[in-house]
C-alpha positions as CSV (number, residue, x, y, z in Angstrom):
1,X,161.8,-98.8,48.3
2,X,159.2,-100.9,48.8
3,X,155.0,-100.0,48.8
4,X,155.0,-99.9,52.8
5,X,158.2,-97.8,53.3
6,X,156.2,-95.0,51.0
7,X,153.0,-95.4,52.9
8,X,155.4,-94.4,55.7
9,X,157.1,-91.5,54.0
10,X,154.3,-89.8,53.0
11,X,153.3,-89.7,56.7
12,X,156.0,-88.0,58.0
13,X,154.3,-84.9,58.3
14,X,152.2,-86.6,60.9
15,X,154.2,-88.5,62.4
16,X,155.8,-84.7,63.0
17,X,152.8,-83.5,64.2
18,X,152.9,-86.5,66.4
19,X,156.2,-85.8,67.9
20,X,155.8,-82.2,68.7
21,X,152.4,-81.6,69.1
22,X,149.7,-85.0,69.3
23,X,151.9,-86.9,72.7
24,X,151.6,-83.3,74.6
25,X,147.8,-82.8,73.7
26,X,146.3,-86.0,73.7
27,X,146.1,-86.8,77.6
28,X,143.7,-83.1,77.4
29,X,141.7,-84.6,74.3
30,X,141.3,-87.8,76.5
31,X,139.7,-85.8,79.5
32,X,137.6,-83.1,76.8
33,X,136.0,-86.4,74.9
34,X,135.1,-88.2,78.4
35,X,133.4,-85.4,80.0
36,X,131.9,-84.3,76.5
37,X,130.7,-88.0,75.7
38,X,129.3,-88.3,79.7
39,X,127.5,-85.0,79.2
40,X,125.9,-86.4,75.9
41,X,125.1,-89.6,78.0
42,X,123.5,-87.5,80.9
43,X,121.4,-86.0,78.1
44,X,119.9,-88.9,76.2
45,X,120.4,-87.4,72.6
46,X,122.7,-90.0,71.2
47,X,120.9,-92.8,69.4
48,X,121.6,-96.5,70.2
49,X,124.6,-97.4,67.1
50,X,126.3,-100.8,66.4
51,X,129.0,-99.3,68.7
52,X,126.3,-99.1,71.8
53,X,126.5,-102.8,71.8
54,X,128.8,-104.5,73.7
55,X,128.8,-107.3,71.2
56,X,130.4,-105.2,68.4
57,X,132.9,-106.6,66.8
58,X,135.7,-103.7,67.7
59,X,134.7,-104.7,71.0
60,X,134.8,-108.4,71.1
61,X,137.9,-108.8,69.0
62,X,140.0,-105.7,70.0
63,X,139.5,-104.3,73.5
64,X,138.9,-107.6,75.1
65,X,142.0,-108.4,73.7
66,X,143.6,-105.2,73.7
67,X,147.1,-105.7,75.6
68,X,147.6,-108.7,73.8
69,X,147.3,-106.5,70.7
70,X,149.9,-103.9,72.1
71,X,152.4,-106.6,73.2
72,X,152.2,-108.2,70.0
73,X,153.1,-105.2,67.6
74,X,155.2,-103.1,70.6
75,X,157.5,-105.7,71.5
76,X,159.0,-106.2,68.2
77,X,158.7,-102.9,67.0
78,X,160.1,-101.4,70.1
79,X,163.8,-104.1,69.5
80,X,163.8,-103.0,65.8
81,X,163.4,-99.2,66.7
82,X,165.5,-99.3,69.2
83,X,168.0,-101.1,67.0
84,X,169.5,-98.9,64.8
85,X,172.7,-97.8,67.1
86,X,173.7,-101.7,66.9
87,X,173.9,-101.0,71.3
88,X,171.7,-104.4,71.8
89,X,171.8,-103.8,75.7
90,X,170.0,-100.6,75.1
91,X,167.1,-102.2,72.7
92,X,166.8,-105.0,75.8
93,X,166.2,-101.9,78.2
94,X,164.0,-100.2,76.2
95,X,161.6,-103.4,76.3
96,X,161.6,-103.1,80.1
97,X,159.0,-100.6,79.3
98,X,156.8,-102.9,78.2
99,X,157.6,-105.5,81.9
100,X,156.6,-102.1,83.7
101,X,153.3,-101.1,81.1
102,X,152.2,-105.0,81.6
103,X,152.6,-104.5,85.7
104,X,150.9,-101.1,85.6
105,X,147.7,-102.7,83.4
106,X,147.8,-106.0,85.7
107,X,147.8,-104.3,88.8
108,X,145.3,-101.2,87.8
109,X,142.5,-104.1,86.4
110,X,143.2,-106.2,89.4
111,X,142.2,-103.0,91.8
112,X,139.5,-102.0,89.2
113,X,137.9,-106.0,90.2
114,X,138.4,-105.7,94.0
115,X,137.1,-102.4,94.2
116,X,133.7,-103.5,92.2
117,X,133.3,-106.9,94.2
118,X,133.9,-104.6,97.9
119,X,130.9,-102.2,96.8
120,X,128.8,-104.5,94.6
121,X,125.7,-107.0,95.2
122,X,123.8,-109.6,93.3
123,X,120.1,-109.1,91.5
124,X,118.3,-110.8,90.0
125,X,115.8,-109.6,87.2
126,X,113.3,-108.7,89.7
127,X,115.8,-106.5,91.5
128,X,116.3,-108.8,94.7
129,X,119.4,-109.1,96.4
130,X,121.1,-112.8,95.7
131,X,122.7,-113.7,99.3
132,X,125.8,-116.1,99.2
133,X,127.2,-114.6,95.3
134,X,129.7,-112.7,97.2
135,X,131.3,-112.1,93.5
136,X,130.8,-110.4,90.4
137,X,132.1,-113.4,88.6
138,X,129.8,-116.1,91.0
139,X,127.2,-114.0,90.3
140,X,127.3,-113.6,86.6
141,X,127.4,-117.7,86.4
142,X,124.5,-117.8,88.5
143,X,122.8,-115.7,85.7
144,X,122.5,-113.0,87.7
145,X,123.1,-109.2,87.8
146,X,126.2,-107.4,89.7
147,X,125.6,-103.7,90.8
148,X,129.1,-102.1,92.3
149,X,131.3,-99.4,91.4
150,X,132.9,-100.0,88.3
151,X,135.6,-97.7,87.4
152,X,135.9,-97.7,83.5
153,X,138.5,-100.3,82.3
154,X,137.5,-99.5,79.6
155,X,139.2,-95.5,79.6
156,X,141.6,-96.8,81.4
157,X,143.4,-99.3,79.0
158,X,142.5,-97.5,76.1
159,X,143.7,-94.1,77.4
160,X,146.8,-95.3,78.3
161,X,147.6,-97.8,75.6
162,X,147.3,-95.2,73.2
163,X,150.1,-93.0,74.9
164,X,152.3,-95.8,75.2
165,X,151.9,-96.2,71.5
166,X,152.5,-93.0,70.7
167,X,155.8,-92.5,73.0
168,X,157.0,-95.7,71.3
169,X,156.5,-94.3,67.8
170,X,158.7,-91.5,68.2
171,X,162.2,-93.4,66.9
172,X,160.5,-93.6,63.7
173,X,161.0,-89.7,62.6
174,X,164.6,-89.9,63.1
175,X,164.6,-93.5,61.2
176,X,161.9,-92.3,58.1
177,X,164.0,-89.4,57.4
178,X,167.8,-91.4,57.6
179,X,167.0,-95.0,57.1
180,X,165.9,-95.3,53.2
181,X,166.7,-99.8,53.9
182,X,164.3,-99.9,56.6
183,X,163.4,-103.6,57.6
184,X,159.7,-103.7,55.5
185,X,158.2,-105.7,58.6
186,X,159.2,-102.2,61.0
187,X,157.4,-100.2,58.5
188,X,154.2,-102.5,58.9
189,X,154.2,-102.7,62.3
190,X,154.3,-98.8,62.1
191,X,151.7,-98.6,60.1
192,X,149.8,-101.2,62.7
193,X,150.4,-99.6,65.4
194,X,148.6,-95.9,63.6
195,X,145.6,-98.3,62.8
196,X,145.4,-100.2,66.5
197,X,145.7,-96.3,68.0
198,X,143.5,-95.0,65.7
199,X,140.4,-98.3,66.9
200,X,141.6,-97.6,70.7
201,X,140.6,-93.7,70.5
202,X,137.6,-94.1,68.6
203,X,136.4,-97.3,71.2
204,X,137.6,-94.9,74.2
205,X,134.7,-92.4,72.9
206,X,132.0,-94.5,72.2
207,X,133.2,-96.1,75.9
208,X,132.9,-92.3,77.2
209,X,128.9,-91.8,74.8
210,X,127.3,-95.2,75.8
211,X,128.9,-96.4,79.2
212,X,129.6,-96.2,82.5
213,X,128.6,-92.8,84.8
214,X,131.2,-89.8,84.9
215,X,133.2,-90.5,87.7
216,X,133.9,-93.9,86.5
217,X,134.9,-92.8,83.5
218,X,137.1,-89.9,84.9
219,X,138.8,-92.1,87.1
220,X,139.6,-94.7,84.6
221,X,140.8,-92.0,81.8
222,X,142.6,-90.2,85.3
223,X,144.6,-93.4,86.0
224,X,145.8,-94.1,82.4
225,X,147.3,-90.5,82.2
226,X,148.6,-90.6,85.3
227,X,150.1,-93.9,84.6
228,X,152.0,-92.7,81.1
229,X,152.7,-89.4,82.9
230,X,154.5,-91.2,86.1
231,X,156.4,-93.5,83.6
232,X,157.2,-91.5,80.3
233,X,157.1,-87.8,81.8
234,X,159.1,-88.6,84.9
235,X,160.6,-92.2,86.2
236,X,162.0,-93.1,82.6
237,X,163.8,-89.8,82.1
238,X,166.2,-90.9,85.4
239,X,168.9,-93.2,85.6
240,X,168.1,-96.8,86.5
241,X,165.0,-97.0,84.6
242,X,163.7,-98.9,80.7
243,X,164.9,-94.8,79.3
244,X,163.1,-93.0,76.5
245,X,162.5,-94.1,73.5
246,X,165.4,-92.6,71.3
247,X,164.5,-88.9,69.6
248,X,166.6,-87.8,66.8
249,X,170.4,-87.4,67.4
250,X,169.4,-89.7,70.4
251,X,170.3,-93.1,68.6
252,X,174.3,-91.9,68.1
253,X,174.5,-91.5,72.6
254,X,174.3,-95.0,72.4
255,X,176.7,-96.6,70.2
């Protein structure tokens, strides 16, 4: 057994807890920690931290970049976990999860843009309007200000890349307690994916502390719970869809 795979043994009992309790309680913790962390906004009493700058390096480095991050660990992790009944043609369907995930985060930033550019205006320091920047992006080259309504990407990308993550993990109970020759490069990406979850929850409630007003925030967490719900807690349990991720006894229906 190698150092990873006992990392990853002696976190079965969350990766339980996980499985039966954290994927049916999270979307609630995701609402409690916006409203609470808008509240605390509202009220001034949290001090400016490194985390209140968008310049941190979480920031910079992870969220800007934060699909990339889930495509690169979930799209291998998802073949190899999906693997394990040797039914290839499953494993391929199960990554059509991550075609759909990749539409539903294209299309939801795209409509986050057009809906900021339709209500916003350029300023300049001096809070005059800039005519002809009909853009946020002309604007912001012009080294000006843009002032629209910007529903949080923020929330949304993080809320919902964190329950994708979390559905995706679940093969690996049935796997850490059968599979003692686990590939070494499935248990890292495991543990990977526990650390990228664990930077997009934390990020998603500084997001809700030091940004954006409630609404925004509520309709960016709204739209990455209803996204995960509309996939994972309804389409994908039907025929003629990427399926579930395999739970238990659910990687013998395939062979």
């Amino acid at each position: 057994m190698s150092a990873l795979s006992g990392v990853v043994k002696k976190s079965l009992p969350f990766l339980e807890f996980n499985v039966r309790f954290a994927r049916k309680y999270l979307p609630l913790l995701f609402f409690a920690v916006s409203l609470g962390g808008s509240l605390l906004k509202e009220l001034d009493v949290v001090p400016n931290t490194y985390f209140s700058n968008r310049r941190n390096l979480f920031n910079v480095y992870f969220v800007k970049f934060s699909w990339g991050w889930n495509l690169l660990l979930l799209l291998p992790f998802i073949y190899l976990s999906n693997s394990y009944n040797k039914n290839l043609t499953f494993a391929f369907q199960r990554l059509a999860s991550l075609v759909v995930a990749t539409a539903i985060w294209y299309s939801c930033t795209e409509i986050f843009f057009y809906i900021e550019n339709v209500t916003g205006a350029c300023y300049d320091n001096t809070q005059t309007i800039q005519d002809g920047l009909s853009t946020k992006s002309e604007c912001k080259t012009a080294g000006f200000f843009w002032e629209g309504f910007d529903i949080s990407g923020h929330c949304f990308i993080l809320s919902y890349s964190t329950l994708l993550i979390m559905e995706e993990m679940v093969p690996m109970l049935h796997l850490v307690q059968h599979y003692k020759n686990r590939p070494t490069f499935l248990d890292a990406l495991y543990l990977a994916l526990n650390a990228i979850a664990v930077i997009w929850v934390w990020m998603f409630a500084c997001t809700s502390v030091y940004f954006h007003n409630m609404i925004q925030k509520f309709l960016g967490t709204s739209l990455g719970v209803l996204s995960w719900y509309l996939t994972y807690k309804f389409w994908y349990m039907k025929p003629f869809s990427p399926g579930l991720p395999p739970y238990q006894s659910d990687h013998k229906q395939h062979v």
